[in-house]
C-alpha positions in Angstrom: 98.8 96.2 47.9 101.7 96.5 50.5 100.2 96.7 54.4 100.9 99.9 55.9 103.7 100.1 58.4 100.7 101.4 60.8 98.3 98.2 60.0 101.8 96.0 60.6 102.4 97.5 64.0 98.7 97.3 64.7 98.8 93.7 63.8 101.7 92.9 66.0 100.4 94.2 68.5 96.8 92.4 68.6 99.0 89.0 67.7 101.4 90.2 70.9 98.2 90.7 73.1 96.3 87.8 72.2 99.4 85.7 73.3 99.7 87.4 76.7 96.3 86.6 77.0 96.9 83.4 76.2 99.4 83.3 79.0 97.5 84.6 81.4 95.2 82.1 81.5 97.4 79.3 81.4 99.1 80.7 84.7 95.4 81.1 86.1 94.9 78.0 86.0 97.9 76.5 87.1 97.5 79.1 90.2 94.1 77.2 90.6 95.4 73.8 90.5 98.5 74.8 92.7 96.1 75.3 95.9 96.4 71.9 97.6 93.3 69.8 98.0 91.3 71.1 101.2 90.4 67.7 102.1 91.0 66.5 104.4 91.7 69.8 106.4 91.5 73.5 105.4 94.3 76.0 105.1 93.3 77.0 108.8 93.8 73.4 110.0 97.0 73.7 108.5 98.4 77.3 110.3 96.2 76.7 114.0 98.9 77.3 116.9 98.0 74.4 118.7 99.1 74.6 122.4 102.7 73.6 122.8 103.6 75.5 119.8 107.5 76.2 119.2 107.9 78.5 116.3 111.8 77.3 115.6 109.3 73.8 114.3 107.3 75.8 111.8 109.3 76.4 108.4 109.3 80.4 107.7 110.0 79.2 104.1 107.2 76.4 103.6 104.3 77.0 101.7 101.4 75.3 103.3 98.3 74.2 101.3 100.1 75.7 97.9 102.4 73.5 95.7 103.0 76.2 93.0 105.9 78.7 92.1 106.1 82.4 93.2 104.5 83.2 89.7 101.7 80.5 90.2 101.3 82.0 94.0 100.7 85.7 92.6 98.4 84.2 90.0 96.8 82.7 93.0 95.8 86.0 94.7 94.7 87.6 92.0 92.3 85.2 91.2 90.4 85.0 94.4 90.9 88.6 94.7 87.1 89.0 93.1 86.0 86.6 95.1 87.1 88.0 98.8 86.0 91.5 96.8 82.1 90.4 96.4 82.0 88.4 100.0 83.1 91.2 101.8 80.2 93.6 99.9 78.0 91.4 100.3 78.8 91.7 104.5 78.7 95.6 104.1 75.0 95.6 101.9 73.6 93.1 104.5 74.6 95.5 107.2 73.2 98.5 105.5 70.1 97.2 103.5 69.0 94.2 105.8 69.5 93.6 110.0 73.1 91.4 109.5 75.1 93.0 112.4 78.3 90.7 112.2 81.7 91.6 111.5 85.4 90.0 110.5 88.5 91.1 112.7 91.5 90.5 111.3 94.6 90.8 113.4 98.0 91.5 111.6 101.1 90.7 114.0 104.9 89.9 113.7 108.7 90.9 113.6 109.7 94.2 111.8 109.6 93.4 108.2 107.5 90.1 108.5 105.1 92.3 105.8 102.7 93.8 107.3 102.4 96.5 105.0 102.2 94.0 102.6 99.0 92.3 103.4 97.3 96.2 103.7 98.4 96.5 100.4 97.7 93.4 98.2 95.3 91.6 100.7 93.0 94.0 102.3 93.6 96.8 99.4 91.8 94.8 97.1 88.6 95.2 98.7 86.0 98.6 98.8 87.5 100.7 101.1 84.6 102.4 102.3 83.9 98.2 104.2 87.5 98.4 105.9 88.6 99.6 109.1 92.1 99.8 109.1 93.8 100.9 112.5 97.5 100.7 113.6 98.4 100.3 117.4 101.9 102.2 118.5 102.8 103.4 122.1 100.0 104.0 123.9 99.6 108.2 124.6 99.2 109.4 127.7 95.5 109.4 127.7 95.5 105.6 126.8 97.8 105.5 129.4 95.3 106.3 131.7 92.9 103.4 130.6 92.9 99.7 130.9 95.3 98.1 127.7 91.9 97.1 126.2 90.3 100.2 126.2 91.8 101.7 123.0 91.7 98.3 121.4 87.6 98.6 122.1 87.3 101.8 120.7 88.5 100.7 117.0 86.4 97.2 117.1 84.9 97.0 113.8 80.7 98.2 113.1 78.3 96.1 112.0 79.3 94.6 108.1 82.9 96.0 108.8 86.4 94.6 108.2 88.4 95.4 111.0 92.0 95.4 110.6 94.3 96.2 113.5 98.3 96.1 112.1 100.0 94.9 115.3 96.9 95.1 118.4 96.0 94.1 122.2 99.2 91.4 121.9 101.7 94.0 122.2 100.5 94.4 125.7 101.3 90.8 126.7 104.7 90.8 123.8 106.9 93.5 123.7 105.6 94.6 127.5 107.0 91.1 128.5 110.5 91.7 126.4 111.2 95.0 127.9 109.8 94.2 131.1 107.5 97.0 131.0 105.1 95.9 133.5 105.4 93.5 136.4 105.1 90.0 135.3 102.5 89.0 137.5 99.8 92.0 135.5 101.6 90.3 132.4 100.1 87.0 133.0 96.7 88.3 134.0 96.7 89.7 130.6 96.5 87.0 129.1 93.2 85.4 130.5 91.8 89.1 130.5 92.7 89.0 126.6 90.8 85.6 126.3 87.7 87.3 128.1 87.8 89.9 126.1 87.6 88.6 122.6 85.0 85.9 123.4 83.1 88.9 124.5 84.0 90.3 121.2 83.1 87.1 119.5 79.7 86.4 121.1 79.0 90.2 119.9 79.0 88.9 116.1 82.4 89.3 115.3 84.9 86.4 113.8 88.2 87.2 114.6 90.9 85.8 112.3 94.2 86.4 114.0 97.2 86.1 112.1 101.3 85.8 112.9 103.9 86.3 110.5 106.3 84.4 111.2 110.0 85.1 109.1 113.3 84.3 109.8 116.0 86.1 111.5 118.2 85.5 107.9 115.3 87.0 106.0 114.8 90.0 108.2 118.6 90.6 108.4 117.7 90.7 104.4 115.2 92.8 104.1 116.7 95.6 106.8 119.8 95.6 104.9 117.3 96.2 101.6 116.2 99.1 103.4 120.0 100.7 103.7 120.6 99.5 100.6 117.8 101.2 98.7 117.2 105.2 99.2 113.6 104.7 98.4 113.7 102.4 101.3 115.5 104.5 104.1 112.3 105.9 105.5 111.1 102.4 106.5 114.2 101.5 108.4 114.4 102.2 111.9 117.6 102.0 114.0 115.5 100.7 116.9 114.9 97.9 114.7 118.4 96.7 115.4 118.0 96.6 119.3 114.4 95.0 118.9 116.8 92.0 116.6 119.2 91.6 119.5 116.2 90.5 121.5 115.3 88.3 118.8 115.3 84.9 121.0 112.8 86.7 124.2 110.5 87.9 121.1 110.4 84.3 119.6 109.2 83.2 123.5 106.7 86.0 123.9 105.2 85.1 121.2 105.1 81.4 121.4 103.4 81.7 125.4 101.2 84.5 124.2 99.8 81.6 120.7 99.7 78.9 123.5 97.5 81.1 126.1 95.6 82.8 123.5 94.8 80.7 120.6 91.2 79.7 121.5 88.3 77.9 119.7 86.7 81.3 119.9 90.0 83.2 118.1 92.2 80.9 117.1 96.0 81.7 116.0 97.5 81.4 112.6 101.0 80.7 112.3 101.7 81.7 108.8 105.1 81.4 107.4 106.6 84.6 106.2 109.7 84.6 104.4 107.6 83.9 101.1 106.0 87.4 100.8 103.4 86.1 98.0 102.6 83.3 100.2 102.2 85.0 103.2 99.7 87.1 101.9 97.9 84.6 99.3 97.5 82.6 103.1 96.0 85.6 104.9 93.9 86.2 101.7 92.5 82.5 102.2 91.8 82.7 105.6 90.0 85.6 104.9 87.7 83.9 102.6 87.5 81.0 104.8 86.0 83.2 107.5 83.7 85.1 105.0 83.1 82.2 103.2 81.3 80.6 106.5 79.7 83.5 107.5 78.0 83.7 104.0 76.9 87.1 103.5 73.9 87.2 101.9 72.1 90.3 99.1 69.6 92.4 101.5 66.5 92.2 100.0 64.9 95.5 98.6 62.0 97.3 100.9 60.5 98.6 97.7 58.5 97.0 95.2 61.5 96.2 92.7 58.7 95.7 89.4 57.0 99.2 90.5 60.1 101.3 90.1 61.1 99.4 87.1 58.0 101.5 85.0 58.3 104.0 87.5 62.2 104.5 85.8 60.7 103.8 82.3 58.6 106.5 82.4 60.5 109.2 83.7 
C-alpha cells in the first residue's frame, strides 16, 4: 500500500531532525575541543592587564584560549551555558538555605558599541534572574552629586549569593572625568588609590570581583555606528554624542590604559578582552565567570528538616 503524503512528510521530517541533531552534536564537540588547553595558564592568565599595559599591543581581533570558528565559538557558549546556570544557583541556595554570604561582581566596561548589551544578553541572560543584579551607571543626578563618586557605586554592591553586574561603574569616575577634564586632575589621581581601597574593602567583604574591558577597534566601532544609521531598527541605539566621544578616541585609549595599570590588583584584577569578535568576547566573559564561580564552589545547603520524615509525611497526604 502507497504511504500517505502525511506519513511521507512526517517521515521527512523525523529523517530531517535526526540529522540536525546529528549536527548539533558534532559542532558541540568541536566547540569543546576548540577551548585551548588551560595548562599551563587559565583564560584569566591570558586577559590580566599587567602593569605597563598598552592596549594598541593587545589584538581586538585575537581570540585568546579559543582556536575554533565563529560557529564553533557560539557552540562554545551554549554549552557551558548549563554549567555557569547551576554554579550560580547553587551561590543563590547557599545564601538562602545555608550561612554562604559571598558574592560575584562583575564589571562590564568599554567604548560605545564594544557589546555591552551583548554580554547582558547572552552571558548574564542565561542565568535565573531572580540571582542577578543588574545596574547601569550614567551621569551622576544631583543627589549623587552631593556624595562621594563611590557612594552610588556602594549602594548597588551585590547581597549575599548575588551576581552583581554594573554595565560601565566607579571607572567612569577616573575615565571619561579624566577625558573631559571634569574634575581637577590632582582629585583624578586620588581616585585611583581610593578606588583600590575601596574594592579590597569590597573584596574582604566576600565578594570576587571579575572586572572586564572590552577592548574593539576604532575600524570595528566606525562599523558598527554606521550599522546603526544603516539599519532603522538600529537608530534608537545610535547617539550623535557618540561621534564627539570617537574624536577623543586616542585620550580614551590612555585613560583607560593608566586607570588597568593603577587598578588591576591581586584583589580585582583587570581583563583585557578583545572585542571585535562579538561571540568571543562574550564566550570570554562567560569563562571568566565560571572561572570565578568555579573557585568559589558553591555548594547545595543542606535541608533543616528531616528529608526521610517528609518523604511519608508527602506519601500520606
Amino acid at each position: 500500500m502507497a504511504k500517505s503524503k502525511g506519513s511521507t512528510k512526517a517521515a521527512k521530517i523525523a529523517h530531517e531532525a535526526v540529522k540536525t541533531l546529528e549536527r548539533v552534536e558534532v559542532l558541540q564537540r568541536r566547540a569543546v575541543e576548540a577551548v585551548a588547553p588551560a595548562a599551563p595558564t587559565r583564560l584569566a592568565e591570558q586577559l590580566r592587564a599587567h602593569p605597563g599595559i598598552h592596549l594598541d599591543e593587545v589584538d581586538p581581533r585575537s581570540t585568546p584560549g579559543f582556536t575554533g570558528t565563529k560557529e564553533e565559538g557560539v557552540a562554545a557558549l551554549a554549552v557551558a551555558a548549563e554549567r555557569l546556570s547551576e554554579l550560580q544557583e547553587r551561590l543563590f541556595a547557599a545564601s538562602r538555605g545555608g550561612d554562604d554570604r559571598r558574592s560575584v561582581l562583575l564589571v562590564v566596561q568599554g567604548m560605545d558599541t564594544a557589546g555591552k548589551g551583548g554580554i547582558m544578553r547572552h552571558v548574564v541572560g542565561s542565568v535565573d534572574p531572580q540571582g542577578v543584579q543588574i545596574t547601569s551607571f550614567k551621569a551622576p543626578t544631583d543627589e549623587e552629586r552631593q556624595h562621594d563618586f563611590l557612594w552610588r557605586i556602594r549602594k548597588a554592591l551585590p547581597s549575599a549569593g548575588m551576581i552583581g553586574v554594573f554595565d560601565r561603574s566607579h571607572y567612569e569616575d577616573v575615565i571619561i572625568v579624566r577625558v573631559h577634564e571634569l574634575v581637577p586632575a590632582d582629585a583624578v589621581e586620588e581616585r585611583y588609590e581610593q578606588i583600590n581601597a575601596f574594592e579590597r574593602e569590597v573584596v574582604d567583604a566576600g565578594t570576587t570581583m571579575v572586572k572586564v574591558m572590552l577592548h574593539i577597534s576604532a575600524a570595528e566601532q566606525k562599523e558598527r555606528l554606521s550599522e546603526r544609521l544603516d539599519r532603522p531598527d538600529k537608530h534608537w541605539k545610535y547617539n550623535p554624542g557618540d561621534v564627539d566621544e570617537r574624536l577623543r578616541w586616542h585620550d580614551y585609549q590612555r585613560a583607560y590604559e593608566i586607570a588597568l595599570d593603577r587598578c588591576s590588583t591581586d584583589a580585582a584584577p583587570w581583563f583585557v578582552v578583545p572585542a571585535d569578535r562579538k561571540w568571543y568576547a562574550r564566550w570570554a566573559v562567560q569563562h571568566l565567570l565560571l572561572d570565578a564561580l568555579t573557585d568559589l564552589d558553591p555548594q547545595w545547603p543542606t535541608a533543616d528538616y528531616d528529608v526521610e520524615a517528609e518523604k511519608v509525611r508527602l506519601a500520606l497526604a
